[in-house]
LUMVOMI-624502 format. One record per residue (C-alpha): x, y, z; residue in three letters. Coordinates in pm, whole numbers. Layout:
REM LUMVOMI-624502
<atom><x>X</x><y>Y</y><z>Z</z><residuo>ALA</residuo></atom>
...
//
This chain:
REM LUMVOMI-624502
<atom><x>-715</x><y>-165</y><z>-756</z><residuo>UNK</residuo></atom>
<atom><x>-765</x><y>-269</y><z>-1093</z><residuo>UNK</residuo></atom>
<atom><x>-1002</x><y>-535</y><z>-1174</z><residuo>UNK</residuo></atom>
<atom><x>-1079</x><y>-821</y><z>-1383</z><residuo>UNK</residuo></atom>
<atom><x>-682</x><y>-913</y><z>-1277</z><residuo>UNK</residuo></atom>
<atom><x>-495</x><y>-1197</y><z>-1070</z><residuo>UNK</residuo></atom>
<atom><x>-313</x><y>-1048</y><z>-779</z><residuo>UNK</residuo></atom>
<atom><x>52</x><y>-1171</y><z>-719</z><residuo>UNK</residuo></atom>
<atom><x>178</x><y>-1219</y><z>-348</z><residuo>UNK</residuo></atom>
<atom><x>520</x><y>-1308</y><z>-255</z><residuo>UNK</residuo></atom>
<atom><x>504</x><y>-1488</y><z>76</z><residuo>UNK</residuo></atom>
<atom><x>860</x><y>-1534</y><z>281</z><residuo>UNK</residuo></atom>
<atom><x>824</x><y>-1673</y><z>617</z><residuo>UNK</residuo></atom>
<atom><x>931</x><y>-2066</y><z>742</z><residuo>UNK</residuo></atom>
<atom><x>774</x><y>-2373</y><z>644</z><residuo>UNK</residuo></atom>
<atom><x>468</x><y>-2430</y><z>813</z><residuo>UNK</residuo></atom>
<atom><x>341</x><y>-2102</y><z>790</z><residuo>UNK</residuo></atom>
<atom><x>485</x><y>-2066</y><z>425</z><residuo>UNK</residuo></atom>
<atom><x>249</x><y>-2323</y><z>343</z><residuo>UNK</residuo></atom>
<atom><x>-58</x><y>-2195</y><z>564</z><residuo>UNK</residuo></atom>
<atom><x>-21</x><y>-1856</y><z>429</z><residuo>UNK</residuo></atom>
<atom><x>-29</x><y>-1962</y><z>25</z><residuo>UNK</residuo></atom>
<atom><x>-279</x><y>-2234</y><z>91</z><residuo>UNK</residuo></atom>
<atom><x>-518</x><y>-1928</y><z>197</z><residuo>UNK</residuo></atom>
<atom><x>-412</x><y>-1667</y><z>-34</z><residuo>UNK</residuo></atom>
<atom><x>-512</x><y>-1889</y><z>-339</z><residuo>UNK</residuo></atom>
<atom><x>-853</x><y>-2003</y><z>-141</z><residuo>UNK</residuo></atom>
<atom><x>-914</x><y>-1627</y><z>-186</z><residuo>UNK</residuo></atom>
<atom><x>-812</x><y>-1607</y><z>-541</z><residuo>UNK</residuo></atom>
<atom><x>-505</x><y>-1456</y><z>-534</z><residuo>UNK</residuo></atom>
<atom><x>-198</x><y>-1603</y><z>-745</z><residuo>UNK</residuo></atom>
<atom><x>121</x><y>-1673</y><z>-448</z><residuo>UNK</residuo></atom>
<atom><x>440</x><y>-1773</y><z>-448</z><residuo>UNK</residuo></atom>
<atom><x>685</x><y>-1875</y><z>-112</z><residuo>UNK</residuo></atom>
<atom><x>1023</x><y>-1858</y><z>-12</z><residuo>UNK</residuo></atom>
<atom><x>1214</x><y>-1959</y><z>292</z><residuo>UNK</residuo></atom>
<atom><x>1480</x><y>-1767</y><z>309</z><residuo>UNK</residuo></atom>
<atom><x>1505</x><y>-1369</y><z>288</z><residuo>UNK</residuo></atom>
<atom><x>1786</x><y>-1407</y><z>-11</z><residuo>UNK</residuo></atom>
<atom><x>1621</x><y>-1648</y><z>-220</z><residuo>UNK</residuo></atom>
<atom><x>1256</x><y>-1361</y><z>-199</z><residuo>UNK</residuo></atom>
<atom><x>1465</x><y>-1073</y><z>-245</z><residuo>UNK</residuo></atom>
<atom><x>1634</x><y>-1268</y><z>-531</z><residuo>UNK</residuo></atom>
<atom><x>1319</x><y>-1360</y><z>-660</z><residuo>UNK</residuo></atom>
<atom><x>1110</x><y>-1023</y><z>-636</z><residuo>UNK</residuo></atom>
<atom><x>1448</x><y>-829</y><z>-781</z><residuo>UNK</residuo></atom>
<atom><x>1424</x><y>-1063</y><z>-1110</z><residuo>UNK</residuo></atom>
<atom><x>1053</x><y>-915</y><z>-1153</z><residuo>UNK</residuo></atom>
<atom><x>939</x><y>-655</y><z>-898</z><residuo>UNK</residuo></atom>
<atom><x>637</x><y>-585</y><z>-1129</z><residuo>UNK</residuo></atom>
<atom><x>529</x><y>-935</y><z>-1171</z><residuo>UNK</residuo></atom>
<atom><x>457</x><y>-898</y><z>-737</z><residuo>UNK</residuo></atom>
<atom><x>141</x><y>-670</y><z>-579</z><residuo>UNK</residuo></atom>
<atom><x>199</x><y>-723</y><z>-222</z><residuo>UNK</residuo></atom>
<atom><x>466</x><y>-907</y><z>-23</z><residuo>UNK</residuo></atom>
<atom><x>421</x><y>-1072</y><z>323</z><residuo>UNK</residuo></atom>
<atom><x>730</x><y>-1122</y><z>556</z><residuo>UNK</residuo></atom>
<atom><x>772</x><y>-1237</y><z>872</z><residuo>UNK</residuo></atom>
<atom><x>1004</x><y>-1015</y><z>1018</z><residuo>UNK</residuo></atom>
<atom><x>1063</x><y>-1207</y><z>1384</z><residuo>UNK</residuo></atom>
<atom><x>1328</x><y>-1524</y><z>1412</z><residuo>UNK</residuo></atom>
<atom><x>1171</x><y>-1869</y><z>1471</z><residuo>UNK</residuo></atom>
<atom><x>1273</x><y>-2033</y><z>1808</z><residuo>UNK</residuo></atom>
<atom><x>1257</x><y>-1737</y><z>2040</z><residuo>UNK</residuo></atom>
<atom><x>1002</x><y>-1663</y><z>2297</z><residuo>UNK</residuo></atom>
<atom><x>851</x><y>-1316</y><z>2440</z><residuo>UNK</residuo></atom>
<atom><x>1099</x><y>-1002</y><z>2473</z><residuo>UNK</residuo></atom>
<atom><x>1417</x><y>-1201</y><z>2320</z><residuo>UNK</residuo></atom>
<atom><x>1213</x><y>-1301</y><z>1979</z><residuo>UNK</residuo></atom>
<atom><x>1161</x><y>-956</y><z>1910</z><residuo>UNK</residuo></atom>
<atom><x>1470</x><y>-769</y><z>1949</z><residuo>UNK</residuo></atom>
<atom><x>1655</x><y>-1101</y><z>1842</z><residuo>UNK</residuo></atom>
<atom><x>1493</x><y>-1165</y><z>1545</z><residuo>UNK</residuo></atom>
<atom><x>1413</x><y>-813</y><z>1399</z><residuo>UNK</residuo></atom>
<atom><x>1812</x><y>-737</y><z>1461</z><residuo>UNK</residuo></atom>
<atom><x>2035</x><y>-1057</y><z>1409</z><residuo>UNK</residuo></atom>
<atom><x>2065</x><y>-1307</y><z>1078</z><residuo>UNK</residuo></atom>
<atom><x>2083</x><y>-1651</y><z>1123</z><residuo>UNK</residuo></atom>
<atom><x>1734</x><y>-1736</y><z>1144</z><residuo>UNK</residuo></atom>
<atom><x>1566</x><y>-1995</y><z>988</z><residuo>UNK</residuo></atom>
<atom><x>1313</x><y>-1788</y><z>814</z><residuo>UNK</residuo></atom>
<atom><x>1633</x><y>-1485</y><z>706</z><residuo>UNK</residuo></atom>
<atom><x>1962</x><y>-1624</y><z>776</z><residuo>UNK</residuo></atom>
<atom><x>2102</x><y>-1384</y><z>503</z><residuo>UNK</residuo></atom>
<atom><x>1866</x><y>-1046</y><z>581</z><residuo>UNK</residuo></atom>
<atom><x>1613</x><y>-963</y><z>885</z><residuo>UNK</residuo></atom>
<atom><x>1252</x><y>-949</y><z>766</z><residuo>UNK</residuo></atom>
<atom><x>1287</x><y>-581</y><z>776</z><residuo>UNK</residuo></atom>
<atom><x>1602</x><y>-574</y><z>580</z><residuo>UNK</residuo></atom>
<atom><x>1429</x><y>-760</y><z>325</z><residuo>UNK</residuo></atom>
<atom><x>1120</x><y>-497</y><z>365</z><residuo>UNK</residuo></atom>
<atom><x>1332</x><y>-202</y><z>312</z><residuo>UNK</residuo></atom>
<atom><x>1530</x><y>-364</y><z>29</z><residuo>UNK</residuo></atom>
<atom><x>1183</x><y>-483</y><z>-144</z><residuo>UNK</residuo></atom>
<atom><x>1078</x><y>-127</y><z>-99</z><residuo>UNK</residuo></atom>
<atom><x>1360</x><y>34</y><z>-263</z><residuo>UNK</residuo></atom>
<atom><x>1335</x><y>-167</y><z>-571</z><residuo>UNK</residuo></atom>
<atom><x>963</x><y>-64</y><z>-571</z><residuo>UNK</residuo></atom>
<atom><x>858</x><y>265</y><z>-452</z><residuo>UNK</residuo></atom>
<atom><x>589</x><y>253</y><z>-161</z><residuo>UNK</residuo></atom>
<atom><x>548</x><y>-131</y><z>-282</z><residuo>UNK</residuo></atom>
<atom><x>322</x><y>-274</y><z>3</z><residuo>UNK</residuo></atom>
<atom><x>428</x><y>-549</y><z>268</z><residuo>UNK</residuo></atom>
<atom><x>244</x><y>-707</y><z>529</z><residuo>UNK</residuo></atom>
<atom><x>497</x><y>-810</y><z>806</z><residuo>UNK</residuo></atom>
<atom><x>326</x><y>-1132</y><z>957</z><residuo>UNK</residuo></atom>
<atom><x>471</x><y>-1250</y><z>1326</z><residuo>UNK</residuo></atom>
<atom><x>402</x><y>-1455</y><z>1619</z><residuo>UNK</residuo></atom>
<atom><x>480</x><y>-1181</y><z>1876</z><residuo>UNK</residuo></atom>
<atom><x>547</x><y>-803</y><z>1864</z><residuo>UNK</residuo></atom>
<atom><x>716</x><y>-692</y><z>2129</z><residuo>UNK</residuo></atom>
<atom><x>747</x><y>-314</y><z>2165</z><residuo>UNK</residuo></atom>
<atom><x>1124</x><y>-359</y><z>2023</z><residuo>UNK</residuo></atom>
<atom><x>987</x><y>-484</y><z>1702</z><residuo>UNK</residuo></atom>
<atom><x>684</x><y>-254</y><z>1662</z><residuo>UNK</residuo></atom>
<atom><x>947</x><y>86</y><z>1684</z><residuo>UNK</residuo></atom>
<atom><x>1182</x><y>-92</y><z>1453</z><residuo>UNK</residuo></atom>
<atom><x>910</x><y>-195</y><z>1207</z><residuo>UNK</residuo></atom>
<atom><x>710</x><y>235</y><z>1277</z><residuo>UNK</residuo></atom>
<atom><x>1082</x><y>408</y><z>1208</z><residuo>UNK</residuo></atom>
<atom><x>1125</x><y>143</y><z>897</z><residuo>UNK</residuo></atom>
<atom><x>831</x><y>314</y><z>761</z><residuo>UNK</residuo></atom>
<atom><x>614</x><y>11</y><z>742</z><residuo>UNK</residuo></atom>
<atom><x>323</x><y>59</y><z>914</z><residuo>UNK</residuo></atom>
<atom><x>175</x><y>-209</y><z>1108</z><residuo>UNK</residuo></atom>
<atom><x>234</x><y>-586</y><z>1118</z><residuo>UNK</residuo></atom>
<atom><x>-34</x><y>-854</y><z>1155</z><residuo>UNK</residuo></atom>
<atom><x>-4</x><y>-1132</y><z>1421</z><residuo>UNK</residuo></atom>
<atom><x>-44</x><y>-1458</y><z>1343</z><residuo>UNK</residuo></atom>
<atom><x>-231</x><y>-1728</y><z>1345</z><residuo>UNK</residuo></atom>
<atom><x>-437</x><y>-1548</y><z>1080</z><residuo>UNK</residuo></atom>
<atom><x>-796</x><y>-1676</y><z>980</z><residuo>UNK</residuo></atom>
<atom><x>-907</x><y>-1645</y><z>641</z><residuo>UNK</residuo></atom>
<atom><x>-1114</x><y>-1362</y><z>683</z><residuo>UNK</residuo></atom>
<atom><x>-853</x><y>-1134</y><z>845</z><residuo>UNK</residuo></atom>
<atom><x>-578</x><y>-1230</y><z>564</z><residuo>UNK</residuo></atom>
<atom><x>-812</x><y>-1172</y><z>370</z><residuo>UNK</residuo></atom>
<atom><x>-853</x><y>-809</y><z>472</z><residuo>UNK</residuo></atom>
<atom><x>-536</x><y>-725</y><z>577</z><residuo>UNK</residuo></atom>
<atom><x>-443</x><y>-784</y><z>172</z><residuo>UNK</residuo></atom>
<atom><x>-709</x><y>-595</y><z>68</z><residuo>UNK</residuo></atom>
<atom><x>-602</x><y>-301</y><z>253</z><residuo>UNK</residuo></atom>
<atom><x>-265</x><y>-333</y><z>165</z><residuo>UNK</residuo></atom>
<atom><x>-373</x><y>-326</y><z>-217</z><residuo>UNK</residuo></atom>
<atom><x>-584</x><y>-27</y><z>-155</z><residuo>UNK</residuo></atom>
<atom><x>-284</x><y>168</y><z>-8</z><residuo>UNK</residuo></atom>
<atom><x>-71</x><y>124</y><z>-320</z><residuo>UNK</residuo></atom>
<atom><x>-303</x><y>157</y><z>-516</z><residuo>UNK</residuo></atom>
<atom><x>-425</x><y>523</y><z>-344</z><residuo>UNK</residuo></atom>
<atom><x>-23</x><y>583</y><z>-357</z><residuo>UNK</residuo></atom>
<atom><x>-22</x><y>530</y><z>-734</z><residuo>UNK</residuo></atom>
<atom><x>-263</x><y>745</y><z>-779</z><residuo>UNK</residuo></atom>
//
């Protein structure tokens, strides 16, 4: 990782946790910015993929419980959080733009539906909310060190 620099993280999850997650990121120094909706993030990391370090994305729909929340909202738009593009969609489209770019996929509940979707879209593993400082704090650090070893 280089230092003596500002890391930019684009955060793209629903409103509460939108707000949670940034609040945190910039208590540990980092420099984030939020959407709501998977169109708006991919619209917004496509106008300057170099600007971002790290993404976070919830990949799961809002409003679903246990089994149905994952295989509902990893596979079908018209959530609140991607009505346009799954999470993963928006994963695999950030990661075309940007080579090996790294993502934290942030959810509620991984069922094993969502953890094979997210393993065979080639983004390792997601982190489950509610998330305490410390945690974000290291799961962002590792995903920074993972680019950063892919880089070099």
């Amino acid at each position: 990782m280089a230092s003596g620099r500002k890391f930019h993280v684009l955060v793209v999850d629903n409103g509460e946790d939108t707000v949670a997650t940034t609040a945190m990121l910039e208590q540990l120094g980092y420099s984030a910015q939020a959407e709501t909706a998977s169109l708006a993030g991919l619209r917004t990391f496509s106008q300057d993929p170099d600007k971002f370090d790290l993404a976070i994305v919830e990949p799961a729909m809002s409003g679903q419980t246990g089994p149905e929340r994952a295989v509902i909202g990893s596979m079908r738009r018209g959530s609140p959080v991607t009505p346009e593009l799954t999470g993963l969609e928006l994963a695999v489209r950030f990661r075309r733009i940007k080579q090996g770019f790294p993502i934290l996929l942030h959810t509620g509940c991984i069922e094993p539906p969502l953890a094979e979707e997210i393993k065979a879209a080639g983004l390792g593993e997601a982190i489950l909310k509610p998330l305490g400082l410390k945690e974000l704090e290291e799961a962002v650090r590792e995903g920074l060190r993972s680019y950063d070893r892919e880089r070099s």
